[in-house]
PDBQT receptor file of N, H, CA, C and O in Angstrom, charges set to zero:
ATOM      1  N   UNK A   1       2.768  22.612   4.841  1.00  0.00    +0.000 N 
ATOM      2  CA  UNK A   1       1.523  22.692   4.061  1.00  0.00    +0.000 C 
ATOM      3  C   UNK A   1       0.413  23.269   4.934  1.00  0.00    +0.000 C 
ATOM      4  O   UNK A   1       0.144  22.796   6.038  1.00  0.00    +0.000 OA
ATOM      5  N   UNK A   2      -0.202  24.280   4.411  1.00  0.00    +0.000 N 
ATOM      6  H   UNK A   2       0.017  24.665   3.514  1.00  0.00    +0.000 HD
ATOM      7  CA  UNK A   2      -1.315  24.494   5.238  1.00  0.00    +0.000 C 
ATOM      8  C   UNK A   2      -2.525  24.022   5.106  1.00  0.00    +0.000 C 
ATOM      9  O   UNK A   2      -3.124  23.943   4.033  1.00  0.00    +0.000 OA
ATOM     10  N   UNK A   3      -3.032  23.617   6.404  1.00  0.00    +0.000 N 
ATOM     11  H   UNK A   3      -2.545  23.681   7.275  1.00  0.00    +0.000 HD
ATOM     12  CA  UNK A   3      -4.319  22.344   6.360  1.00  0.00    +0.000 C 
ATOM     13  C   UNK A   3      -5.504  23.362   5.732  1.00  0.00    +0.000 C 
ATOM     14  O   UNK A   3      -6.283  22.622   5.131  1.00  0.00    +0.000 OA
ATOM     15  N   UNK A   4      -5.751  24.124   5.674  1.00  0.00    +0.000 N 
ATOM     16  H   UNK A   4      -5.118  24.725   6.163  1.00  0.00    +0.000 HD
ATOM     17  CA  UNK A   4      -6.878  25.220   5.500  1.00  0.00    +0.000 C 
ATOM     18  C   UNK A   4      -6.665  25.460   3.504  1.00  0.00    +0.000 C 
ATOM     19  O   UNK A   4      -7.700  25.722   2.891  1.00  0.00    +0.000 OA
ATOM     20  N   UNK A   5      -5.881  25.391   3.025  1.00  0.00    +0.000 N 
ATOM     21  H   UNK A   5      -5.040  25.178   3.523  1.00  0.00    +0.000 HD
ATOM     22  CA  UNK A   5      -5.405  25.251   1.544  1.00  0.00    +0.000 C 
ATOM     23  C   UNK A   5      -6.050  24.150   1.239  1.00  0.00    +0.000 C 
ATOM     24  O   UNK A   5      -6.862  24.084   0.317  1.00  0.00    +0.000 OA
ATOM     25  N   UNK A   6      -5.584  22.733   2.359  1.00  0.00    +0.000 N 
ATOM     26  H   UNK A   6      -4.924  22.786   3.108  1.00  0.00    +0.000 HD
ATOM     27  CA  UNK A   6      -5.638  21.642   1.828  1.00  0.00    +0.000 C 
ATOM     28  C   UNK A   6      -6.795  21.076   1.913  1.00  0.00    +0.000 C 
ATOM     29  O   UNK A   6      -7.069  20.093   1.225  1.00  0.00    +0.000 OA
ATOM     30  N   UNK A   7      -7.944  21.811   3.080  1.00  0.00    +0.000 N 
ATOM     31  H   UNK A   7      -7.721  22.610   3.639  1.00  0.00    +0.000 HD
ATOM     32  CA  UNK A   7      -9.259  21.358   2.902  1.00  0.00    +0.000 C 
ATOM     33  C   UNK A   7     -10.425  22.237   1.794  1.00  0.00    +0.000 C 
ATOM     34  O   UNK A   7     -11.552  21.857   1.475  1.00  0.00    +0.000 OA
ATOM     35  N   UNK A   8      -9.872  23.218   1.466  1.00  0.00    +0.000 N 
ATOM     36  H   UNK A   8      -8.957  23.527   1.726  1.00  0.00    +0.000 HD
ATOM     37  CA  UNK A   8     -10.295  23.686   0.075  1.00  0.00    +0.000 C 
ATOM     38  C   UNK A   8      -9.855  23.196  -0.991  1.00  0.00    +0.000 C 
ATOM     39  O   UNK A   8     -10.637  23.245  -1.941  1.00  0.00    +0.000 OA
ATOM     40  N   UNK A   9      -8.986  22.794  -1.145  1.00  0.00    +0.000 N 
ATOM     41  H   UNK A   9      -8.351  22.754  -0.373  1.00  0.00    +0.000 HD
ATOM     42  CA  UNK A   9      -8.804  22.068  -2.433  1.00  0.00    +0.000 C 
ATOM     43  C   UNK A   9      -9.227  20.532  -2.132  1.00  0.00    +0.000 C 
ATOM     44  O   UNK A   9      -9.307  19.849  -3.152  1.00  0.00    +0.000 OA
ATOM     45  N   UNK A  10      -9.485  19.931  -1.029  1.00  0.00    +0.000 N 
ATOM     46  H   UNK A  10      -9.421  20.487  -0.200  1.00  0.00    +0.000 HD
ATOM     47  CA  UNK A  10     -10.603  18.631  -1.083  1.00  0.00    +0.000 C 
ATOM     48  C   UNK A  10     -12.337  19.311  -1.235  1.00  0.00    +0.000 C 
ATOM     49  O   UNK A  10     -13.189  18.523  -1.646  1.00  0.00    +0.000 OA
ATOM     50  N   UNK A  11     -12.646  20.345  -0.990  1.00  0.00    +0.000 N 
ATOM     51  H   UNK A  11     -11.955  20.985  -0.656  1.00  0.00    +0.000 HD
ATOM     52  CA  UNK A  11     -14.044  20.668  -1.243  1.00  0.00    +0.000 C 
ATOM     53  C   UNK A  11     -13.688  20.877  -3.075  1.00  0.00    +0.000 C 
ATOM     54  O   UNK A  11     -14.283  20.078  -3.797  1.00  0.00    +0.000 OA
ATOM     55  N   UNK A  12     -12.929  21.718  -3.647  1.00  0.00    +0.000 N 
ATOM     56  H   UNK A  12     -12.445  22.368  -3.061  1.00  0.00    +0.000 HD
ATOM     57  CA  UNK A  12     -12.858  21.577  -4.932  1.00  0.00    +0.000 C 
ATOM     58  C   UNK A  12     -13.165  20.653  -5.661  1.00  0.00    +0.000 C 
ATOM     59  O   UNK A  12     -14.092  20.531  -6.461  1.00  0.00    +0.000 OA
ATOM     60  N   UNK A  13     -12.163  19.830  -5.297  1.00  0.00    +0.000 N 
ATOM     61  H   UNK A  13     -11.410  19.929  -4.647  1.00  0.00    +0.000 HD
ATOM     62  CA  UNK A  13     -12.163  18.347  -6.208  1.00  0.00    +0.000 C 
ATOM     63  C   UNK A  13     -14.146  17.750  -5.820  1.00  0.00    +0.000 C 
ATOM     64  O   UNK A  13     -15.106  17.820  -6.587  1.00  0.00    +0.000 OA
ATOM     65  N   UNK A  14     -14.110  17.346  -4.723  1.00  0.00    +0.000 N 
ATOM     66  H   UNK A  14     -13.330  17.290  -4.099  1.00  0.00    +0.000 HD
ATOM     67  CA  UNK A  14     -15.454  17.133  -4.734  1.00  0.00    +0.000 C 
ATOM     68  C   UNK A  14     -16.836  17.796  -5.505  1.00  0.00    +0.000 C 
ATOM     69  O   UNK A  14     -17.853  17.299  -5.990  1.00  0.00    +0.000 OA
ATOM     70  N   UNK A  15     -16.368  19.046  -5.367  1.00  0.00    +0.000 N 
ATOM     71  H   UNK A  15     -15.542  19.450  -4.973  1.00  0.00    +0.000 HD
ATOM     72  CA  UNK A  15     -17.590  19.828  -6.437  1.00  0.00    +0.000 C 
ATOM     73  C   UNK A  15     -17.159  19.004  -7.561  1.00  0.00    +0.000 C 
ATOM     74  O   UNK A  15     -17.752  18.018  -8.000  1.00  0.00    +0.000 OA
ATOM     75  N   UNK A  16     -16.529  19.296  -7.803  1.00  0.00    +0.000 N 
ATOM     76  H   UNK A  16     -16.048  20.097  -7.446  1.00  0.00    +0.000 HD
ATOM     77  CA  UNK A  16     -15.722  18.702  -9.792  1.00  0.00    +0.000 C 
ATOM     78  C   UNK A  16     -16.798  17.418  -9.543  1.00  0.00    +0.000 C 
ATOM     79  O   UNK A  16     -18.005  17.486  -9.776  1.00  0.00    +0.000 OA
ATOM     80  N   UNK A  17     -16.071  16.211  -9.007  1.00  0.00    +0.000 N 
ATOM     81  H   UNK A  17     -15.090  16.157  -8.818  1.00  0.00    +0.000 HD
ATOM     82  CA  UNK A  17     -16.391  15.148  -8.523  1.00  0.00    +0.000 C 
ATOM     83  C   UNK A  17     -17.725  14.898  -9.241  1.00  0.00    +0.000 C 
ATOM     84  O   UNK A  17     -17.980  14.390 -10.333  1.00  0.00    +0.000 OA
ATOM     85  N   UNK A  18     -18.770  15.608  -7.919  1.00  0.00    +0.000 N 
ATOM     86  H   UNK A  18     -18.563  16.020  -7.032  1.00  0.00    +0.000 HD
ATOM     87  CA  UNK A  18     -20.320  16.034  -8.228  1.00  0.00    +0.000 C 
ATOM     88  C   UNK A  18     -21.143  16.492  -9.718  1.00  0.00    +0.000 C 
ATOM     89  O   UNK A  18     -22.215  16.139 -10.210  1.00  0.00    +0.000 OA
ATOM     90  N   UNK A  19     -20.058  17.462 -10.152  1.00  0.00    +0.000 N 
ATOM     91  H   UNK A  19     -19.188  17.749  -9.752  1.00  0.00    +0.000 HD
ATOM     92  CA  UNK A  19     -20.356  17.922 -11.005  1.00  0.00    +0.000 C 
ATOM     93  C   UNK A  19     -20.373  17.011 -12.672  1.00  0.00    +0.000 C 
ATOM     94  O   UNK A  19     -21.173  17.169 -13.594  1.00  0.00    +0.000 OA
ATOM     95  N   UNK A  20     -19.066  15.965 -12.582  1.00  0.00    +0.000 N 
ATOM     96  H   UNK A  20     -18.416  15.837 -11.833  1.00  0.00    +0.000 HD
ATOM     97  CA  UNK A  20     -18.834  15.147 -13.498  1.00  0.00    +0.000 C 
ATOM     98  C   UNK A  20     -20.262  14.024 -13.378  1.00  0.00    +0.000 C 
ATOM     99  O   UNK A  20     -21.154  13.826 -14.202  1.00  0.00    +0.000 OA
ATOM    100  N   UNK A  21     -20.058  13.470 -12.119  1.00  0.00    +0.000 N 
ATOM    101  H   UNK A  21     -19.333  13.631 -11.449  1.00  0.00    +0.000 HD
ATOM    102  CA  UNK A  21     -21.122  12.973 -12.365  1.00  0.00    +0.000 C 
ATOM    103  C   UNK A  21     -22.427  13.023 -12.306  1.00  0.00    +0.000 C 
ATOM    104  O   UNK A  21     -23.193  12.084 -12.090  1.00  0.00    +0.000 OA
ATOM    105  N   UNK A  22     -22.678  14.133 -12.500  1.00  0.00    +0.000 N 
ATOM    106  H   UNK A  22     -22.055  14.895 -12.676  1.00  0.00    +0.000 HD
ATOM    107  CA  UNK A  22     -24.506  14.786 -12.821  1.00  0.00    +0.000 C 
ATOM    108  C   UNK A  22     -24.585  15.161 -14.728  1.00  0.00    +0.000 C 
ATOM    109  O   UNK A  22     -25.487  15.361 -15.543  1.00  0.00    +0.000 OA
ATOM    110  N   UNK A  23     -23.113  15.098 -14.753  1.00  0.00    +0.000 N 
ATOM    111  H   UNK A  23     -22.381  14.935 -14.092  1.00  0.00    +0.000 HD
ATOM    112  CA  UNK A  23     -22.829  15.032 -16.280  1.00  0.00    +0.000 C 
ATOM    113  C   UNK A  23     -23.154  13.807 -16.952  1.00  0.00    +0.000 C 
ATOM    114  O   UNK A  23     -24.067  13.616 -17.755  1.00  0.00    +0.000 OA
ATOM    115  N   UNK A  24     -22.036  12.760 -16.399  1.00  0.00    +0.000 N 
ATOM    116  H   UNK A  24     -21.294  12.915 -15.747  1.00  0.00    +0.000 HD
ATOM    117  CA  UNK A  24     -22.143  11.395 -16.770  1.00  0.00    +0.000 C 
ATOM    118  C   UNK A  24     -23.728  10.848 -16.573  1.00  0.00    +0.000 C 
ATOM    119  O   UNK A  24     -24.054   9.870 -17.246  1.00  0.00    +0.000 OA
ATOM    120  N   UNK A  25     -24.572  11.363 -15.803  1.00  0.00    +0.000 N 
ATOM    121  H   UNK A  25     -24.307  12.157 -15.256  1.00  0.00    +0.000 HD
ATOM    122  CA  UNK A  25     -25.737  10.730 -15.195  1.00  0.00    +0.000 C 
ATOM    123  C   UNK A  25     -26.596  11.493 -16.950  1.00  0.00    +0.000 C 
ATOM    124  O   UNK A  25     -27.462  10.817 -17.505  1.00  0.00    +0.000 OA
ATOM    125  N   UNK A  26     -26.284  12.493 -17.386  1.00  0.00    +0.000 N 
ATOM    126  H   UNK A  26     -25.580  13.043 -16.935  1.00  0.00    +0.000 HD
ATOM    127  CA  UNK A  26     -27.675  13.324 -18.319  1.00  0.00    +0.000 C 
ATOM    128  C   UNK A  26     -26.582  12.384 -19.560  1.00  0.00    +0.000 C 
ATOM    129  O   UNK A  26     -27.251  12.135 -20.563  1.00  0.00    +0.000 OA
ATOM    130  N   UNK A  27     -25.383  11.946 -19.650  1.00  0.00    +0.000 N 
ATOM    131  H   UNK A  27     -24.839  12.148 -18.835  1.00  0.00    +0.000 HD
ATOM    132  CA  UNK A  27     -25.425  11.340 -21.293  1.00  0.00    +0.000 C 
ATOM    133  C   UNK A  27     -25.597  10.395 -21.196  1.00  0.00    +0.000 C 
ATOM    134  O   UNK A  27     -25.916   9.846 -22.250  1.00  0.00    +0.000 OA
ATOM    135  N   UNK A  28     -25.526   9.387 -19.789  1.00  0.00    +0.000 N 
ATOM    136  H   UNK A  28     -25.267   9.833 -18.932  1.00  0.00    +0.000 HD
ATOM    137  CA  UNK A  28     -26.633   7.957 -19.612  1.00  0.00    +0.000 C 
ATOM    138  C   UNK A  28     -28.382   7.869 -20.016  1.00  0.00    +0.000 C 
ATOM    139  O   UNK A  28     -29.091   7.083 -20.645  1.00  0.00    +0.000 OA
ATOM    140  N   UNK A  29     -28.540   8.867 -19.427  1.00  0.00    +0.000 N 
ATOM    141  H   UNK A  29     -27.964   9.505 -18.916  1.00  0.00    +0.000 HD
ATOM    142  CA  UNK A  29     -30.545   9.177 -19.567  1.00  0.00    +0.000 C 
ATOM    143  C   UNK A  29     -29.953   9.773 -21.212  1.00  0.00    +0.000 C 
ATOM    144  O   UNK A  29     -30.573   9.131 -22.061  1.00  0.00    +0.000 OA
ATOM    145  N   UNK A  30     -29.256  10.486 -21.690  1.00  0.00    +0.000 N 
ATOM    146  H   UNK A  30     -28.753  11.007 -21.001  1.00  0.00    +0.000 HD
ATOM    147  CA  UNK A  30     -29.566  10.847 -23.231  1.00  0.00    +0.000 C 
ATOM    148  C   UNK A  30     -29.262   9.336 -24.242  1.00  0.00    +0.000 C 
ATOM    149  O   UNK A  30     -29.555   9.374 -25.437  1.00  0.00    +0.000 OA
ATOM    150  N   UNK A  31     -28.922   8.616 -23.894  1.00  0.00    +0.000 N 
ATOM    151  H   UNK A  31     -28.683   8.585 -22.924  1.00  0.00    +0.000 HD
ATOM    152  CA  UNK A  31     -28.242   7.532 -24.661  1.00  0.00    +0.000 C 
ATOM    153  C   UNK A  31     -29.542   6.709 -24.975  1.00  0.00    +0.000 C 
ATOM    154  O   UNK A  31     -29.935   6.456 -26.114  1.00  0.00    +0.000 OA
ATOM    155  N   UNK A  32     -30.243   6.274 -23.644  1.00  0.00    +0.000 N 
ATOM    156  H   UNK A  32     -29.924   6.479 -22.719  1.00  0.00    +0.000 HD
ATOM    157  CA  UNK A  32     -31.138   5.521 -23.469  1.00  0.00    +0.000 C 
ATOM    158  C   UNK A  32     -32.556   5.936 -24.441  1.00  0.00    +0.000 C 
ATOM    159  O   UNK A  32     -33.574   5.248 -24.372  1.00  0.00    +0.000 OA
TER     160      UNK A  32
């Protein structure tokens, strides 16, 4: 496995990560 694959696809997931929850955070403030 190459480690250089495998630390881009841990920065991936983390964007996602980030990204879900800045999502989850605007239909909490829309709910309210």
């Amino acid at each position: 496995v190459n480690p250089l694959k495998l630390v881009s696809r841990i920065k991936r997931v983390e964007e996602e990560l980030s990204s879900l929850r800045e999502q989850s955070r605007e239909l909490l403030s829309a709910k309210q």
